[in-house]
C-alpha positions, 0 to 999 in steps of 0.5 A: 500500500503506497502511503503519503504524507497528505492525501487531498479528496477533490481537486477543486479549488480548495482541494488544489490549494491544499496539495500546493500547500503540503507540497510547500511543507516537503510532504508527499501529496496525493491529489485525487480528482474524479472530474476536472481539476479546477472544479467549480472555480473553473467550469459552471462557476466563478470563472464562467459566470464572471466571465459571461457578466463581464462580456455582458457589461461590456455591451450594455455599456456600448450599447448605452452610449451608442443609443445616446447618441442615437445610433443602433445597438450591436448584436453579439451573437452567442456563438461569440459569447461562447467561444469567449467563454470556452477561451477562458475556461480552456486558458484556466484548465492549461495552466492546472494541467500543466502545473500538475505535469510539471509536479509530477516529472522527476526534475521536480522530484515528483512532489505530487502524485495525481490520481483521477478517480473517486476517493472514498475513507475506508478508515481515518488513515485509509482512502479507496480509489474508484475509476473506471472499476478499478480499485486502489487503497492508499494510506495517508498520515493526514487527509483533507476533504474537499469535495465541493458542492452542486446545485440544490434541486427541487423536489418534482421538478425535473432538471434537463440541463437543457430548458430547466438548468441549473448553473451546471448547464446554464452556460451551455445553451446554444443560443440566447433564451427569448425567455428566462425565469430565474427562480432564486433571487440571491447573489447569483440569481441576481447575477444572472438575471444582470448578465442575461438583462445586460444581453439585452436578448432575453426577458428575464423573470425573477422570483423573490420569495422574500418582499426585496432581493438580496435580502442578507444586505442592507436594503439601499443596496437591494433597492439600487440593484432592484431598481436597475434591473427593473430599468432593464425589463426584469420582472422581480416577482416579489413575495412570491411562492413557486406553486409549480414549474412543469415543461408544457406544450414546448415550452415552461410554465410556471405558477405563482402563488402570493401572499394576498391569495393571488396566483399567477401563471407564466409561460418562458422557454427555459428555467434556471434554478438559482437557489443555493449549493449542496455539499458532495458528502454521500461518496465520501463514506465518512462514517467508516472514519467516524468523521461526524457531520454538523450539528445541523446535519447538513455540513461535515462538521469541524472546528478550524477545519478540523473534523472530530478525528484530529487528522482528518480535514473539511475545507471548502464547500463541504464544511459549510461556512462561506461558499466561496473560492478564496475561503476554500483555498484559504481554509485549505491552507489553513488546514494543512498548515495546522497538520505540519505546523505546530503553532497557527492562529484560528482562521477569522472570518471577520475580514472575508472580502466578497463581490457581488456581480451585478448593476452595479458591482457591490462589495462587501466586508464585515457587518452592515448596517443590517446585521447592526441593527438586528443585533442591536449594536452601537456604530456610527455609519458614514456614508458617500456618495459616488456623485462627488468622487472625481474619478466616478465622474470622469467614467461617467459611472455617478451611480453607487455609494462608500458606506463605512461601519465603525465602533460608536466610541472614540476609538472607532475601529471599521466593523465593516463597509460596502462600496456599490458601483463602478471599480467597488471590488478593487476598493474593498481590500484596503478596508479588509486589512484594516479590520484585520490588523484593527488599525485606525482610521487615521491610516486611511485618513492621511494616506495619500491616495491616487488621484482621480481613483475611486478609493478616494471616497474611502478615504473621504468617509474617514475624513468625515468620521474625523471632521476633516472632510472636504465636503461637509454633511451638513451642507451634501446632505443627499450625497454624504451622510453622518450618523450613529446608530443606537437602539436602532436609532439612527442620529446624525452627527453633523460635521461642519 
């Protein structure tokens, strides 16, 4: 039996990660993948859908100036958008295969072993291999699960791939649907419904079981987004239960039921179910390991990564946390580095960076004023508007706001910050590291930022904080804020 230091079940993102970080170590690392190394980062996921909503901005973007100036709109047919899609995916799937190659040849002494095939624990320390009926066991000193997930389903409606998809399959229609109903309103329902709207091709329907979209985030956000969605012809069905989605004469019919009684009935040529994501456990066989599942039964439980057998790991997608492809391959690090590393802090969560795809970009990190409210906590919150950052106005890109998160005290540490608009996802991370190492504000303050940037709103949020801004409140009052919040009560603080 061929034994290793560091086995790692799944190559998807957090998997990857986490061979590459036992590989760092000097270990010996076997990789098992039964798909395609890059998972869900790569294929049906991250990399397609933001390369589709890139594409799709593009256009809305040149196609908004070419009507303002009275001139017709370009058409893009989709066999343009695939073939930009299939460039993508392919350029993302050669650099993983030859980086495993490369590992694998003897002038790099074969720091990765790579096995393609299903992995499953026979025990804590033994893992079987299944492809194409053939059968191995190897031993590992230490194992890290990381398996992903797929998309949820729901029950009694059938999923083709083809009229009724899933993001799985969504990327792979022929042509541009003359109709779609996106049932889910979340980050990617509603990123899709951005991306298929900014197309301009499609009538997009959107079911929100819930009175708005995005209903985690603070509603200035979800009314923003809503709102330019709707200015693209989206429908958002609000409040809205799916009573029913079946094929029907060629096409797919659906059923609404609302809450005053109401019912509606609507017909599309293709459905997408956008409603989260289920962790690929089953295969797993965990308990011939006696790994334990969460409390809740639907995630492979851990503390820190770790499972409830000290050498066995859960990275990623199949532990629960944050569905996301930096948090899996940071958890993956983090796992490995706790197996052969004797001294490593806890993994915080209180900094993770996230984007939101959408129109426009959102970003976030930490808390927002949502969350402050619901657990009643004292902050004060400013905010600003895009209007008055050059840069904003020199794109022509006015729409958006910075809103800060700071403790309500003199210290007044950032718990948190939003950036809607142009250029927010390359704003956010500054603000993340501040929360990290729990610097002050004045380090934003007096930074010298690039000018005209975006970023420069950031900072103006802090200059207000500190009763330096160039613009005061008291006199913007529609585009700048100053506020505390207490008790849920919100109390400007007006700098002059």
């Amino acid at each position: 039996m061929e034994n290793f230091d560091l086995i790692v079940i799944g190559g998807g993102p957090a998997g990857y990660a986490a061979a590459m970080r036992g590989i760092d170590f000097g270990k010996k690392v076997c990789l098992i993948e039964m798909d395609r190394v890059g998972g869900a980062g790569v294929y049906n996921g991250a990399l397609t859908s933001k390369t589709l909503w890139e594409l799709s901005k593009r256009i809305a973007d040149m196609n908004g100036t070419l009507k303002s100036c009275g001139r017709s709109p370009i058409d893009m047919p989709w066999t343009d958008v695939r073939r930009t899609l299939d460039e993508a995916t392919f350029e993302r799937k050669f650099q993983y295969s030859c980086h495993i190659k490369l590992l694998q040849t003897e002038t790099m002494n074969k720091l990765l072993h790579y096995e393609r095939g299903r992995g499953s624990l026979v025990s804590k320390h033994e893992v079987k291999i299944t492809h194409d009926k053939h059968e191995k066991v190897i031993r590992g000193e230490n194992i890290v699960l990381a398996t992903g997930s797929r998309p949820r389903i729901i029950p009694n409606i059938e999923v083709d791939e083809k009229t009724i998809l899933t993001s799985d399959g969504i990327d792979s229609i022929s042509d541009y649907p003359e109709s779609l109903v996106i049932v889910g309103a979340g980050v990617i329902g509603c990123e899709y419904a951005t991306i298929f709207s900014n197309f301009g091709k499609t009538k997009v329907y959107l079911i929100d079981r819930q009175d708005r979209i995005l209903p985690f985030e603070d509603p200035d956000i979800s009314k923003m987004v809503a709102k330019n969605l709707e200015d693209q012809g989206v429908v958002i069905h609000h409040n809205a239960n799916l009573d029913r989605l079946e094929h029907k004469d060629g096409r797919i019919e659906y059923e609404l039921k609302y809450k005053d009684g109401s019912s509606e009935i609507i017909q599309v040529e293709k459905a997408l179910l956008s409603i989260g994501r289920v962790p690929n456990i089953e295969s797993l066989n965990i308990e011939n390991a006696g790994v334990s599942m969460s409390k809740r039964g639907r995630h492979i439980g851990d503390d820190d990564t770790q499972t409830n057998i000290p050498n066995i790991y859960a990275v990623g997608d199949v532990s629960g946390r944050i569905a996301l492809v930096n948090m899996g391959e940071i958890e993956a690090r983090h796992a490995v580095e706790k197996a052969f590393s004797d001294s490593v802090e806890r993994l915080s969560y209180d900094n993770v960076c996230t984007i939101m795809f959408l129109k426009p970009e959102v970003a976030a990190v930490g808390i927002n004023e949502q969350q402050c409210i619901e657990q009643n906590i004292p902050v004060k919150i400013v905010k600003v508007d895009y209007s008055v950052i050059a840069r904003a106005i020199a794109m022509r890109k006015t729409q958006g706001f910075f809103k800060i998160i700071v403790s309500n005290d003199d210290e007044m540490r950032i718990l948190g910050m939003r950036a809607v608009g142009e250029h927010a996802s390359t704003a956010i991370q500054g603000v993340g590291l501040l929360i990290k190492t729990h610097a002050p504000i004045e380090v934003l303050a007096e930074l010298v930022h690039p000018h005209p940037s975006i970023v420069e709103g950031i900072q103006e949020c802090v200059r207000m904080l500190l009763n330096k801004s160039i613009f005061k409140s008291s006199v913007f009052k529609d585009k700048l804020a100053c506020y505390s919040l207490v008790d849920g009560q919100k109390t400007p603080l007006e700098r002059l």
